[in-house]
N, C-alpha and C positions, 0 to 999 in steps of 0.2 A: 437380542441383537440390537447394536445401537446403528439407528436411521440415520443420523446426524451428517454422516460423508459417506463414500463411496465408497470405505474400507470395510464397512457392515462387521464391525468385532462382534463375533459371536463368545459371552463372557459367562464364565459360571459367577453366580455369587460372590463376589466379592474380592474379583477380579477388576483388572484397571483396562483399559481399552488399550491400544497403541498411540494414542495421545499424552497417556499416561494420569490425565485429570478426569476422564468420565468413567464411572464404576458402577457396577453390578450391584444392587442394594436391594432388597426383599420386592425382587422382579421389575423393578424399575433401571434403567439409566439415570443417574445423578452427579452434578457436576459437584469436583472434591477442591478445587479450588474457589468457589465461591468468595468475592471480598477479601481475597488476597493477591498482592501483587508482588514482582519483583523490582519493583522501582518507579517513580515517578520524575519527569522531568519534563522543563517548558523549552518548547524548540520552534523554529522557526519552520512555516507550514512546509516551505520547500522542501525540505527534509523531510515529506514523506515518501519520495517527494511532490508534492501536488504544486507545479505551475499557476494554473488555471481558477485555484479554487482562493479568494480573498487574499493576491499575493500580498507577502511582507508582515501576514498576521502571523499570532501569537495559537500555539497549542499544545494545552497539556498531554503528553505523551504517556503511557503506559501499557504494561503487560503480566501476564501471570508465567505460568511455565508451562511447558510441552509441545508438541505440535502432532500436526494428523499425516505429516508427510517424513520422510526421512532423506533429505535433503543431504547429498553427501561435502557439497560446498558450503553450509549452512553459514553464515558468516555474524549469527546470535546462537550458536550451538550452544554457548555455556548455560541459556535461559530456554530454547528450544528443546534441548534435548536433556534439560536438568528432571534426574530423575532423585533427585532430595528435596523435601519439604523445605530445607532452609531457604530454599531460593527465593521460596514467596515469605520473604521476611515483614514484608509492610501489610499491615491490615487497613482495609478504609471498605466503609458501604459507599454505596451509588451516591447519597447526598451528600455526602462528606468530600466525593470526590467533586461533584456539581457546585459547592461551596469552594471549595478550593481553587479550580477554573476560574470562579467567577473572582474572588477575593483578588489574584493574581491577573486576573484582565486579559484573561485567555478568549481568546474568539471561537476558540473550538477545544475539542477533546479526542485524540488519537489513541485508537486500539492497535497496539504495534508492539516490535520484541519479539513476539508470536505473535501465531493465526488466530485470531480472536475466531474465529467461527466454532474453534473446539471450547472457549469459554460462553457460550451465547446467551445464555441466561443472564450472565452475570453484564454482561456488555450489553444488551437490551435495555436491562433495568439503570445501568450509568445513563445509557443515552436517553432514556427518557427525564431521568433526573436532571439532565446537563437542559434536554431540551424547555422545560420549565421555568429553568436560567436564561435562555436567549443561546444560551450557548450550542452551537455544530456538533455534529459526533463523525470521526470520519473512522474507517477499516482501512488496515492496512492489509492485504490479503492474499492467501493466494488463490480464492475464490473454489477449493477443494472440497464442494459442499451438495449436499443432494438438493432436491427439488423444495418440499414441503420445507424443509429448514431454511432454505436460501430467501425464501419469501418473510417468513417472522423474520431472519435475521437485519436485510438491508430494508425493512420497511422501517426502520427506526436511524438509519443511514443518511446523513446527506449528503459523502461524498466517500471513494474508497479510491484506494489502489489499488489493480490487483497484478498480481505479479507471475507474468507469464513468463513462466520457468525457460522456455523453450519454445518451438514449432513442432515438434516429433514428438510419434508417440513410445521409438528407440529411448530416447531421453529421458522421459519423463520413470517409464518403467526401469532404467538400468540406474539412474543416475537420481530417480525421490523416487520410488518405490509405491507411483501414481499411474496416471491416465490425464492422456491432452482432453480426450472430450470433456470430462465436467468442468473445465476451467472455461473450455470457450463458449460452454451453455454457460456458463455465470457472466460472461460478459455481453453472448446476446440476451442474455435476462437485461441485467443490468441497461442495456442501452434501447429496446424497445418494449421493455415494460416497467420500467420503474422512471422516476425523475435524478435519482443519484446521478451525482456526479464524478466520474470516474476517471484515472488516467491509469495508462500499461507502465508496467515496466519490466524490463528483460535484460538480467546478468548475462554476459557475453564471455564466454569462456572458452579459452582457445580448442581449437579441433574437438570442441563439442557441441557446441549451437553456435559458431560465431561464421558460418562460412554465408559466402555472398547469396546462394543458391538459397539457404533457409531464409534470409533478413527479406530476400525476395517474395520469399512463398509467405511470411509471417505479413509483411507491409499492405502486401495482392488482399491478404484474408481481412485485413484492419479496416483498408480499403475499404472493397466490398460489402463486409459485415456490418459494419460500426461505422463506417461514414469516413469522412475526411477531417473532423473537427476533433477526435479523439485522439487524446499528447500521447505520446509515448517516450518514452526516458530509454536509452540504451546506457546501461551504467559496465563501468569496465573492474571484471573482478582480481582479487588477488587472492594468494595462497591461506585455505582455513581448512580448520576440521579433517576432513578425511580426503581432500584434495590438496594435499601441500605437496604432490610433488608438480603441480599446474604453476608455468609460470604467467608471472600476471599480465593482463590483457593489456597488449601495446595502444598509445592512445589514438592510431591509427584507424586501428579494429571499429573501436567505438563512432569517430570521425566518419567513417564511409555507412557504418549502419546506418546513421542518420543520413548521408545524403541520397540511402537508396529510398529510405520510408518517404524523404522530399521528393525525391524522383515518381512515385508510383501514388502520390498526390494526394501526402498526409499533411495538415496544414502545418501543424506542429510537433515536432521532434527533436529532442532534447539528448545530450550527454550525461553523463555522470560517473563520479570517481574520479574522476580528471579534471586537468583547470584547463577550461576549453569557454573564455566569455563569452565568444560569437555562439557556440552550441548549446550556449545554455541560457539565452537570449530567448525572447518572443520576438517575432515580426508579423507584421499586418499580413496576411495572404493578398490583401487587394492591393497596395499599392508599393507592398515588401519595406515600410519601413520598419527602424527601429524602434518599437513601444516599451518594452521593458529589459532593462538591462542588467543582468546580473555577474557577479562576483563569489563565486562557487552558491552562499546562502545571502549574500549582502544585494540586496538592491539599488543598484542607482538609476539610471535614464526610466521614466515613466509618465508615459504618454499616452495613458489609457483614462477614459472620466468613468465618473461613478457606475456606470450602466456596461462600460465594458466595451465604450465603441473607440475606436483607434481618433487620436488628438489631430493626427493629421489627415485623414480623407473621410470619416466618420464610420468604417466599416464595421458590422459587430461581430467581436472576436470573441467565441467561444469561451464558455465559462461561468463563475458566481465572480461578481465584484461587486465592491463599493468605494467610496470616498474615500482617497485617500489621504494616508494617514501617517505617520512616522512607523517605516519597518522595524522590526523586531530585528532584524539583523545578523549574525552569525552565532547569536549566545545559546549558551546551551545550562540550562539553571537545574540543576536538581533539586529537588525539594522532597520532604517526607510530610505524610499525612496522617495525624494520630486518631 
């Protein structure tokens, strides 16, 4: 049986899991994608999107193939749910990718595409390589992970996303083929016993997690659970994979989700998939100015100093920063690593 998630595959020999990369091998679990990936590329941090975490840096992105959920909106299904070898066309070990980051002036290294938590060997050992560098390693995730694993995994973490599918556990069952609770024990892991640094995010999809009632009962739990300093992104989806007959989320939908999570006194709450500047803006909680102002991935107005305190009343606003520097800005670089 593999421990790894909450799915527990029980596998004969030589059999694949439902991730489709972890296999049954003379009584072991072994991961079958090891040091291969389906692509690399340098993106700007927001696009994980991490607000909060060194805005306007630079991070190498990557992913292998499969995932441990089955996401019927999946909107990376061709890499998610690719059950051909060829997808993981690029080969690179962990130092080769840690050299690469670093050659290219990357601040960080993102495991994204897929749930890095079904590759975790292989993304352990990057991020310790990467960390050796200087370089960050963040998860992009949906946090779909048991206990004993979830601890080796984000102990080599310094900051994640994880992506709260939903509020219900209707949802999660009819709609990825999971369970709410181990997401939201990943996130009270994540915020009272590790240092990572994390922000939510939650696809908004009409008549099926988007109503006022759940953004209420999700913001109440954020609230409560995890404090008021933790971002949340409500991003607005469109037709993919096995949801194309869903039309796509009006930019309304996404507009009032954020002004409930403000209402019920999340400091920070952000849009996404829509061009919304005001909602995808930072402001001070204390004295509500404007500190950093963005343009879907472009940064302009910023009014934050090195340590993260607001330029105009000094308050400190949640997060990792530093000096800043010339944003990376809305480019998107591919690159291959031999």
């Amino acid at each position: 049986m593999c421990d790894l998630c909450p799915r527990h595959c029980r596998l004969r020999d030589g059999k694949l899991g439902a991730c489709f990369v972890r296999q049954a091998h003379n009584g072991e679990i072994v991961l079958t994608s090891y040091g291969r990936s389906s692509g690399f590329c340098i993106d700007p941090i927001e696009k994980k999107p991490l607000n909060h975490f060194y805005p306007g840096s630079s991070v190498l992105s990557f992913g292998t193939a499969g995932c441990n959920l089955s996401c019927k909106f999946c909107q990376n299904w061709s890499i998610s749910k690719s059950r051909k070898i060829d997808t993981l066309g690029q080969q690179a070990m962990p130092e080769q990718i840690a050299q690469a980051a670093k050659s290219q002036g990357c601040d960080s290294i993102a495991f994204t595409y897929n749930d890095p938590v079904i590759f975790l060997e292989y993304a352990v050992d990057v991020a310790q390589a990467c960390h050796e560098e200087g370089i960050n390693s963040v998860a992009v995730s949906a946090g779909y992970i048991c206990d004993a694993p979830r601890i080796d995994f984000f102990r080599y973490m310094d900051a994640a996303n994880i992506d709260l599918k939903a509020f219900t556990e209707h949802f999660y069952h009819k709609i990825c083929s999971g369970h709410l609770a181990p997401v939201l024990d990943t996130l009270l892991y994540l915020r009272h016993e590790t240092d990572v640094w994390f922000e939510i995010t939650t696809l908004l999809i009409p008549d099926e997690n988007d109503s006022i009632a759940e953004i209420e009962a999700l913001s109440h739990w954020v609230f409560d659970n995890l404090g008021s300093d933790i971002p949340i992104h409500f991003s607005a989806f469109h037709p993919d994979f096995k949801m194309n007959d869903k039309p796509r989320t009006a930019p309304y939908i996404v507009q009032r989700a954020r002004e409930i999570a403000i209402k019920n006194g999340l400091h920070y709450a952000y849009v996404g998939n829509i061009y919304d500047e005001a909602g995808d803006s930072t402001y001070c909680p204390n004295c509500s100015e404007k500190v950093i102002s963005r343009n879907w991935f472009q940064l302009g107005q910023y009014a934050v100093d090195s340590t993260g305190k607001c330029s105009y009343c000094g308050y400190q606003l949640a997060g990792r920063f530093a000096a800043k520097k010339k944003a990376f800005g809305r480019q998107r670089i591919p690159i291959r690593i031999s």
